[in-house]
PAGUBA-420866 format. One line per field, with one value per residue (C-alpha): residue number from 1; residue in one letter; chain; x, y, z. Coordinates in nm, 4 decimals, always signed. Layout:
<nodes>
resi	(NUM, ...)
resn	(A, ...)
chain	(A, ...)
c1	(X, ...)
c2	(Y, ...)
c3	(Z, ...)
</nodes>
This chain:
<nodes>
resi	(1, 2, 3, 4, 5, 6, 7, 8, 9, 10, 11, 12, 13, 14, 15, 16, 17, 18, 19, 20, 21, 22, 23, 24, 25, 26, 27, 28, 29, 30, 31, 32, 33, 34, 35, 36, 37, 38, 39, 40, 41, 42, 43, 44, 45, 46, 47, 48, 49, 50, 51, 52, 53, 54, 55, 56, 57, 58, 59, 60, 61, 62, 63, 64, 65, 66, 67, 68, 69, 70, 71, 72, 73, 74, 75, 76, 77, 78, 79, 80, 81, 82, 83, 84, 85, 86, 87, 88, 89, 90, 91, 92, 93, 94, 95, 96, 97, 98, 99, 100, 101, 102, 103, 104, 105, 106, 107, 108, 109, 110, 111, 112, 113, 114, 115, 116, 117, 118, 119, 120, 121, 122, 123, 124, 125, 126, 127, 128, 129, 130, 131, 132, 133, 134, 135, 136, 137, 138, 139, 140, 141, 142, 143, 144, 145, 146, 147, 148, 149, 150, 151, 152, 153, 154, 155, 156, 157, 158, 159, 160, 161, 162, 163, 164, 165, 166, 167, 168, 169, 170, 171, 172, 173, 174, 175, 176, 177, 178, 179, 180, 181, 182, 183, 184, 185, 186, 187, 188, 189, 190, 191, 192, 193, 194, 195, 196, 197, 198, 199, 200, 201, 202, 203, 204, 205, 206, 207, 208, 209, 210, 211, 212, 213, 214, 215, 216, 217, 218, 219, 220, 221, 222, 223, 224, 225, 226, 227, 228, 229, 230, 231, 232, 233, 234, 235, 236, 237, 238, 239, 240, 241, 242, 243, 244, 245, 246, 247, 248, 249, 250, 251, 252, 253, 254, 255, 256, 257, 258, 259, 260, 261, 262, 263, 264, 265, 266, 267, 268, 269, 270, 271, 272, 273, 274, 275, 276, 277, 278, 279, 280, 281, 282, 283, 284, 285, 286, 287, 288, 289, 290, 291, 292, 293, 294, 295, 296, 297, 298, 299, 300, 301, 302, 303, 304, 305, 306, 307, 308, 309, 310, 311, 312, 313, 314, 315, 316, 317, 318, 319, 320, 321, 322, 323, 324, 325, 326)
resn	(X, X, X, X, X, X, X, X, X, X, X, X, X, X, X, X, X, X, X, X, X, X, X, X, X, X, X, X, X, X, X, X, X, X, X, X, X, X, X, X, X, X, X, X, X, X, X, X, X, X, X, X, X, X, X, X, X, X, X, X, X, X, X, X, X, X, X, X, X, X, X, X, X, X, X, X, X, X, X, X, X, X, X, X, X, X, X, X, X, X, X, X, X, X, X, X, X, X, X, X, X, X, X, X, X, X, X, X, X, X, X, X, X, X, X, X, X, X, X, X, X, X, X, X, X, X, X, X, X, X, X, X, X, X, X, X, X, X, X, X, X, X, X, X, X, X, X, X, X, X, X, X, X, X, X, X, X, X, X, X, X, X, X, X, X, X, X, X, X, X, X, X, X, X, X, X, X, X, X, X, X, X, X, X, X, X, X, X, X, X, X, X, X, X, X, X, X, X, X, X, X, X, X, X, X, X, X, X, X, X, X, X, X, X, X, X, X, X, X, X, X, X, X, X, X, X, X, X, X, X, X, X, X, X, X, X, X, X, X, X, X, X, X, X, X, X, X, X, X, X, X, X, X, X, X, X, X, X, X, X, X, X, X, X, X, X, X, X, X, X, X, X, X, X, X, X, X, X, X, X, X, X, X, X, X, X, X, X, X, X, X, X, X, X, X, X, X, X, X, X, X, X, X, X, X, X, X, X, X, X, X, X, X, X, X, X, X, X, X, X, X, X, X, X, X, X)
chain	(A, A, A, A, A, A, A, A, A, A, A, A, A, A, A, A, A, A, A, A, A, A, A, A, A, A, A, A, A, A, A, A, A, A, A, A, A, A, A, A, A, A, A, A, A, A, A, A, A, A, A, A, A, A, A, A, A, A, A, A, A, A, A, A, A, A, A, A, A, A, A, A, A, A, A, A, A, A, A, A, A, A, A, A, A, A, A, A, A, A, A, A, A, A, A, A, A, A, A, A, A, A, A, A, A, A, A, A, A, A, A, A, A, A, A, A, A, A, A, A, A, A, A, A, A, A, A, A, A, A, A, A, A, A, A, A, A, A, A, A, A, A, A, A, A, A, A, A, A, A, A, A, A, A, A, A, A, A, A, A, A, A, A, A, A, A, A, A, A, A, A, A, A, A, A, A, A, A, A, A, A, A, A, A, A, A, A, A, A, A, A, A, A, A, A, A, A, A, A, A, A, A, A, A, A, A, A, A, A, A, A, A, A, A, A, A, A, A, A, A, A, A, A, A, A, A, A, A, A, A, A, A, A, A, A, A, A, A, A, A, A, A, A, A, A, A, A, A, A, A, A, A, A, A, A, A, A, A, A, A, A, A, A, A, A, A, A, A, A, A, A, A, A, A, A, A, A, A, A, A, A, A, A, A, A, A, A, A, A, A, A, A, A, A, A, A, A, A, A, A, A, A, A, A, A, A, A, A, A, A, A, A, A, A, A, A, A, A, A, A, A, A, A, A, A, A)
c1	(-1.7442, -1.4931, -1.6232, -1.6319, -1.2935, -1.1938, -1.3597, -1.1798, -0.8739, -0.9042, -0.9870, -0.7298, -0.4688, -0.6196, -0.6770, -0.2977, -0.0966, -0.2619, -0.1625, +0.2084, +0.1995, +0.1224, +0.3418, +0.6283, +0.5756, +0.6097, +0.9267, +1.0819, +1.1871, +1.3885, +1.5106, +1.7101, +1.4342, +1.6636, +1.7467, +1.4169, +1.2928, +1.5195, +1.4790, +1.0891, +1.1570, +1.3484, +1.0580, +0.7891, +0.9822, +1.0665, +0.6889, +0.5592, +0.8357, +0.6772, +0.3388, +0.4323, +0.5906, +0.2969, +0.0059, +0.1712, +0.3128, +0.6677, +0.6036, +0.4273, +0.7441, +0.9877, +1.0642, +1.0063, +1.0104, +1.1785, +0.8386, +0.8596, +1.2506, +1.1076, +0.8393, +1.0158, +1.2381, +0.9626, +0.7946, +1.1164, +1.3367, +1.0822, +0.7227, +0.8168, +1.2046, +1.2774, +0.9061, +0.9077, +1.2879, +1.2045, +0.8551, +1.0240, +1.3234, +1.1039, +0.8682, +1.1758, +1.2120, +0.8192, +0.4582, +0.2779, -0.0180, +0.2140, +0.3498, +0.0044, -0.0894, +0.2440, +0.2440, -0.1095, -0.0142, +0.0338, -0.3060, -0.2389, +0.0796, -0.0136, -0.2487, +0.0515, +0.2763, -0.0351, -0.0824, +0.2512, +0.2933, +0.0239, -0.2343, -0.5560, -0.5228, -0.6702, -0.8615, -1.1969, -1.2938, -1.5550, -1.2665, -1.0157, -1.3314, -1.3623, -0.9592, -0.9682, -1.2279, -0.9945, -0.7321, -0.9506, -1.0545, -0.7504, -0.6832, -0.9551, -0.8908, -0.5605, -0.6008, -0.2880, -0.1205, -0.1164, +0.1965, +0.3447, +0.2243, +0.4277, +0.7474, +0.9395, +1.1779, +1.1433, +1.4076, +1.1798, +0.8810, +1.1095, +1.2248, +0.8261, +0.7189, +1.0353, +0.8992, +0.5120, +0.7035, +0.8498, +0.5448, +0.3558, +0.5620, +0.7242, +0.3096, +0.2713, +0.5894, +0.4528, +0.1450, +0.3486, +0.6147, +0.3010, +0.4934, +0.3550, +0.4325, +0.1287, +0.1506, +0.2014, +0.5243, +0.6637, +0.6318, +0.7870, +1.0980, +1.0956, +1.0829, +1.4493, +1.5554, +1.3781, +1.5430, +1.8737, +1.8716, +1.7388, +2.0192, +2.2564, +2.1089, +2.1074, +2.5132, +2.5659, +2.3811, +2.5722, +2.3095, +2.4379, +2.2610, +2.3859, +2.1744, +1.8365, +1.6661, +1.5081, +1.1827, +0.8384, +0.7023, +0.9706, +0.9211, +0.5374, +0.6305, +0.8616, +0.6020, +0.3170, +0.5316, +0.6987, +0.4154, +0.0834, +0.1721, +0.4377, +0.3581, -0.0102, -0.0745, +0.1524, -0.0513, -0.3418, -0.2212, -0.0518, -0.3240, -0.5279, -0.2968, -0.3046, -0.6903, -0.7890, -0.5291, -0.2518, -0.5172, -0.7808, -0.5322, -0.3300, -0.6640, -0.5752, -0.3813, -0.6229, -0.7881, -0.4106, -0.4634, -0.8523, -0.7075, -0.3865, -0.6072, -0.8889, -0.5962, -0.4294, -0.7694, -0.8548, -0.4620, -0.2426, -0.5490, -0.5586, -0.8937, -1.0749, -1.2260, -1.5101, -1.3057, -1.1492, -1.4881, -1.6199, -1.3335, -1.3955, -1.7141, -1.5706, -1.3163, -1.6116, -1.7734, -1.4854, -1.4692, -1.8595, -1.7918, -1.4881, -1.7352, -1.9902, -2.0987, -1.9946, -1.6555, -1.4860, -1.5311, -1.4710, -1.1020, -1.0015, -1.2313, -1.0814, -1.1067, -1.3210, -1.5675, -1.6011, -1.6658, -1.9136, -2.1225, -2.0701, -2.3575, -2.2326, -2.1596, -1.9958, -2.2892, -2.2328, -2.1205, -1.8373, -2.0041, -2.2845, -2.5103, -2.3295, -2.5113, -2.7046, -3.0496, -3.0758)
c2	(+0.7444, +0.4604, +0.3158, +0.6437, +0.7681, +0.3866, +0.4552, +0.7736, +0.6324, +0.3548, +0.6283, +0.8317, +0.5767, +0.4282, +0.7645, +0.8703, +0.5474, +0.5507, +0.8406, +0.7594, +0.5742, +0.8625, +1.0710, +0.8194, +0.7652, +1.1291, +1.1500, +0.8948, +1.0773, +1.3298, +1.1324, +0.8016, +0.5783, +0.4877, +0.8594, +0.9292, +0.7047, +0.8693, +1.1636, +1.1095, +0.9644, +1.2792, +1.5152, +1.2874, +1.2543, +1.6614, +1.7220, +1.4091, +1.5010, +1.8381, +1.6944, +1.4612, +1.6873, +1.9045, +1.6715, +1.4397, +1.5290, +1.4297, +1.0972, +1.0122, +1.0906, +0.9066, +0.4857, +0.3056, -0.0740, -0.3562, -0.2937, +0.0318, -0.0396, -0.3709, -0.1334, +0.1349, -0.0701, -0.2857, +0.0592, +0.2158, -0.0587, -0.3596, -0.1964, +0.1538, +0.1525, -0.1630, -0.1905, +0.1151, +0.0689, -0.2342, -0.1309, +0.1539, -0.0668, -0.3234, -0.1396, -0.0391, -0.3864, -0.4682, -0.2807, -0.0939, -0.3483, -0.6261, -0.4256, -0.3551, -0.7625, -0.8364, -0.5811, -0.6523, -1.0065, -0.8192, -0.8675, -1.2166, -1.2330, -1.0880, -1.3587, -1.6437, -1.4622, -1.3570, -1.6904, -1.7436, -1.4812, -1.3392, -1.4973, -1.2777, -1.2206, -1.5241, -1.5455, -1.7395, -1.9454, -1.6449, -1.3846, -1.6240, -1.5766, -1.2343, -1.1505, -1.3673, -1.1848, -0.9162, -1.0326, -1.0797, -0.7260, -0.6096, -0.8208, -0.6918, -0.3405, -0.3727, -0.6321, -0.7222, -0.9272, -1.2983, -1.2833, -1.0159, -1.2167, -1.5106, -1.3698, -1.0428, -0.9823, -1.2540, -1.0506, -0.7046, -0.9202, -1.1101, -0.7801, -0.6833, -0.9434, -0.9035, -0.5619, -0.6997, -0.9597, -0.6820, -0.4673, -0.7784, -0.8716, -0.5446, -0.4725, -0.7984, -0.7249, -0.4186, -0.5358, -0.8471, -0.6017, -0.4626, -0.1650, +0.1537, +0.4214, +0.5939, +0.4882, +0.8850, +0.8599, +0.5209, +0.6373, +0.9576, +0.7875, +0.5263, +0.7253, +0.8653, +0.4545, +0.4320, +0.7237, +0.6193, +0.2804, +0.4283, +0.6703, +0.3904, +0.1640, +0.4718, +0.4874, +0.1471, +0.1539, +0.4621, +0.6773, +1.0384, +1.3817, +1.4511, +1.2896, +1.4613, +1.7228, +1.9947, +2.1162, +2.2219, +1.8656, +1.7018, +1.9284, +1.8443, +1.4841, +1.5042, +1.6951, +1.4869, +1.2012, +1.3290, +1.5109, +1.3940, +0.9833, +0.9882, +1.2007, +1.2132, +0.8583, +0.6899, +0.8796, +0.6932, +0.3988, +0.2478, +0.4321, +0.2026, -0.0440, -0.0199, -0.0045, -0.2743, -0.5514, -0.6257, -0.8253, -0.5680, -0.2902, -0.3971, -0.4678, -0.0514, -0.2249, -0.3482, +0.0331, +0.1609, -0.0053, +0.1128, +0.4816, +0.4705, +0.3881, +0.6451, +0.8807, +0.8035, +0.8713, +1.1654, +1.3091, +1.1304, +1.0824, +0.6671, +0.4813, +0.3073, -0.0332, -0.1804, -0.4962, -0.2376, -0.1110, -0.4862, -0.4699, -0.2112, -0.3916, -0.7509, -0.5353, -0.3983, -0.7656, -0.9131, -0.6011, -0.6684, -1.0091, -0.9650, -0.6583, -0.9069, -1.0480, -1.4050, -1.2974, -1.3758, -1.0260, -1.0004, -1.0705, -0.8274, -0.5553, -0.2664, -0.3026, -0.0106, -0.1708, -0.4641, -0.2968, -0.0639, -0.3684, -0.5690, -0.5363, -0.3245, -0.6376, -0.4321, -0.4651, -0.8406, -0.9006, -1.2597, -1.5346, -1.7416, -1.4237, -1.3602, -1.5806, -1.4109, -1.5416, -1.5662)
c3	(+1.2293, +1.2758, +0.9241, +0.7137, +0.8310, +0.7403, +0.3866, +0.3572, +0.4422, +0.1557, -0.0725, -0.0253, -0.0645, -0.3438, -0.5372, -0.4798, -0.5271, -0.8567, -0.9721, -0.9248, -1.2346, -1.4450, -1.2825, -1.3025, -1.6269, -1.6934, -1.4224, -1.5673, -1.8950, -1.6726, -1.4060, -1.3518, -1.1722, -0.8465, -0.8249, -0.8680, -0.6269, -0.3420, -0.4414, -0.3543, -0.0552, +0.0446, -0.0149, +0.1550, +0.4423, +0.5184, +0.4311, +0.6884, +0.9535, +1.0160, +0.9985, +1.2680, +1.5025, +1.4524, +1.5260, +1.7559, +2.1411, +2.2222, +2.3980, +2.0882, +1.8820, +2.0371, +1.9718, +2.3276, +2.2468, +2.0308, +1.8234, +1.7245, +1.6185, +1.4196, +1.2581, +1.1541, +0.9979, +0.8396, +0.7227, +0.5823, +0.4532, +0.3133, +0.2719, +0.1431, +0.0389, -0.1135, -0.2754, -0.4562, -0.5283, -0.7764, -0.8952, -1.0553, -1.1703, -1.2624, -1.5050, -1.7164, -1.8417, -1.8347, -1.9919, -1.7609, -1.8119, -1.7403, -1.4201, -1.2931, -1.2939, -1.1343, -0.8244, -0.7889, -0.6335, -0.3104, -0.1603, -0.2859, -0.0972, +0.1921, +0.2958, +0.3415, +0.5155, +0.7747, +0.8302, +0.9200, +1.1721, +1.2948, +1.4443, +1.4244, +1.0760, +0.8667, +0.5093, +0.4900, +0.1617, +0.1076, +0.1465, -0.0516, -0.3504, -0.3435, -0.3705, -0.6654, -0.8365, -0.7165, -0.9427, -1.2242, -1.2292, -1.2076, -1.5209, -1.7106, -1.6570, -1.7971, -2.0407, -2.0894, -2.4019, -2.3357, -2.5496, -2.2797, -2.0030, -2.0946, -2.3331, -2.2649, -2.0326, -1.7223, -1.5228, -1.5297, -1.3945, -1.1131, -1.0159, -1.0032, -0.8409, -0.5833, -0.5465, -0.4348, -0.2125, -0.0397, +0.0176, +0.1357, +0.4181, +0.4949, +0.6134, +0.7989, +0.9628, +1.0975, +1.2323, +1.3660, +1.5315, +1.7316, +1.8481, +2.0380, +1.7849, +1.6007, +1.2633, +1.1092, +1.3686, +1.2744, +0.8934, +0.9766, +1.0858, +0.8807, +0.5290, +0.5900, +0.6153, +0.2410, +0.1182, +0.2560, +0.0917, -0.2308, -0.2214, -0.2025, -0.4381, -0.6717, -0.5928, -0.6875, -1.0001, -1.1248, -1.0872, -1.0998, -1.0599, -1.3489, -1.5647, -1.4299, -1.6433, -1.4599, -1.6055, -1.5404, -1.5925, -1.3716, -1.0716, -1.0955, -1.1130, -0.8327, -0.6209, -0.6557, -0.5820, -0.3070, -0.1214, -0.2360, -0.3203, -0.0784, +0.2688, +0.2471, +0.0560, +0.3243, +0.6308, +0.5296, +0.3939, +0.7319, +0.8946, +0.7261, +0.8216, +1.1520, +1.2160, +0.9891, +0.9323, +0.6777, +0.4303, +0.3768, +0.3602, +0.0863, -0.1048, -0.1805, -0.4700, -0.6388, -0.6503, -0.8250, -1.1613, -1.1855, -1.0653, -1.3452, -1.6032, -1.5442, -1.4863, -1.7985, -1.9940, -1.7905, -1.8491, -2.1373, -2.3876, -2.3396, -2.4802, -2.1488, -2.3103, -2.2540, -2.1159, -1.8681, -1.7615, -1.7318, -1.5106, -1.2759, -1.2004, -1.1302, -0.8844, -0.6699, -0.6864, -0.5034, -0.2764, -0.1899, -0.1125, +0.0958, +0.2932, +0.3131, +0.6909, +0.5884, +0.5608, +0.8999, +0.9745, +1.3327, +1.2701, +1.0594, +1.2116, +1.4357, +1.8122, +1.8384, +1.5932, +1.8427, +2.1403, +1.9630, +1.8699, +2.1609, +2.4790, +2.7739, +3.0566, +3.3156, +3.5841, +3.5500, +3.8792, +3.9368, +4.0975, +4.1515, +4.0526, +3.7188, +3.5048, +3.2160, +3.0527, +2.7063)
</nodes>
């Protein structure tokens, strides 16, 4: 049960962080992208507010330690706020394809600041190989220009990569903060930090309300990136987080491109190329070698997973008695 609802979990976040991109590239033509940002931030966190007050008992609710403090600030501020705050910035100045390859250096990223501060969270050669062919997916699903890669605008893709930067470390920071909140609580209070420090970016880039056209299409936009990628996407993404490490659950990334670009055929009209399709396939490659046993597995897995496997010892008495036979 512990593996589907893991699997389910993955899915989830995968399926709905990819479909941001085609509603913020719809959004965007109505509202100004910092605005916009907030603005999302301000729906997801009324709609996950009353989820968490409904599902979760009072003691539950309520920041205890140093921990929680350090996570919800990690949650609101680095991994959600700041993130999405310069991905959206970001892809003005950059093409989407471009965009995609440059925020999906997060599972990249992730790795080097595990090592650095957490100690049960390391990457083995074998898992080191199949994030690559990660990457290389990714690349092939959006095969971008070589000419985009390396010209354009260098600013838009420093403010991109800023933005993956972010969203590695803010999620190594929570797992590092090890605090005692569920993770549906600590994202419940830390989405009104996000929106806060959107709202203030937003102020002192000029942003005005103003400037946003109301229509059918922009409410839509809004909505699914308020409520579906926002609330529900970040319920199981630091879900995910929190029951199988900061490495495996930003491998969700690598799902968003595959998602946008199945989304954009299935909803704009875009042509899916056979390089895209070749990578879809490379993308499950390196996700069957990082699932494989020779992975070191037993550090990323969940606690539960561990005991489930493990032999039941508790009739081994201490002492002289208490030594087991092969």
């Amino acid at each position: 049960m512990v593996r589907r609802r893991t699997l389910a979990l993955f899915a989830v976040a995968g399926v709905l962080f990819g479909g941001t991109f085609v509603a913020a590239k719809a959004g965007l033509d109505y509202f100004p992208p910092l605005l916009f940002v907030a603005l999302r931030f301000d729906v997801a966190a009324v709609a996950l507010a009353g989820y968490a007050v409904l599902t979760n008992s009072r003691e539950d609710l309520l920041p205890r330690t140093r921990g929680d403090a350090v996570g919800i600030l990690a949650t609101g501020v680095l991994a959600i706020g700041l993130t999405n705050a310069l991905l959206f910035v970001g892809q003005q100045y950059a093409t989407s394809a471009v965009g995609s390859i440059v925020f999906s250096l997060n599972p990249i990223l992730t790795p080097v600041f595990a090592a650095a501060l957490l100690s049960d969270e390391r990457l083995s050669a074998r898992g080191a190989a199949g994030m690559a062919l990660g990457l290389l997916g990714v690349g092939l699903v959006v095969s971008p220009d070589p000419a985009n890669l390396l010209g354009g605008s260098a600013f838009g893709k420093a403010i991109l990569f800023a933005g993956a930067v972010s969203g590695a470390l803010g999620s190594v920071l929570i797992r590092w903060a090890d605090g005692t909140l569920p993770s549906t609580a600590r994202t419940a209070w830390g989405l009104p930090f996000g929106a806060l420090l959107c709202h203030l970016l937003s102020a002192w880039a000029g942003e005005s309300a103003a400037a946003i056209t109301w229509s059918p299409v922009a409410l839509a936009s809004l909505g699914y990136v308020g409520v579906f990628a926002g609330a529900v996407a970040y319920i199981a993404y630091f879900g995910l987080l929190d029951s199988t490490g900061a490495i495996r659950a930003n491998l969700v990334f690598y799902v968003v491109p595959v998602v946008a670009t199945l989304g954009g055929w299935a909803l704009l009209g875009e042509a899916v190329s056979p390089l895209a399709v070749a990578g879809f396939l490379t993308i499950f490659a390196g996700f069957a070698v990082l699932g494989s046993e020779s992975v070191d597995v037993g550090a990323y897995l969940p606690a539960e997973w561990s005991e489930d496997a493990a032999p039941d010892r508790s009739h081994v008495a201490d002492g002289p008695r208490a030594c087991e036979s092969d």
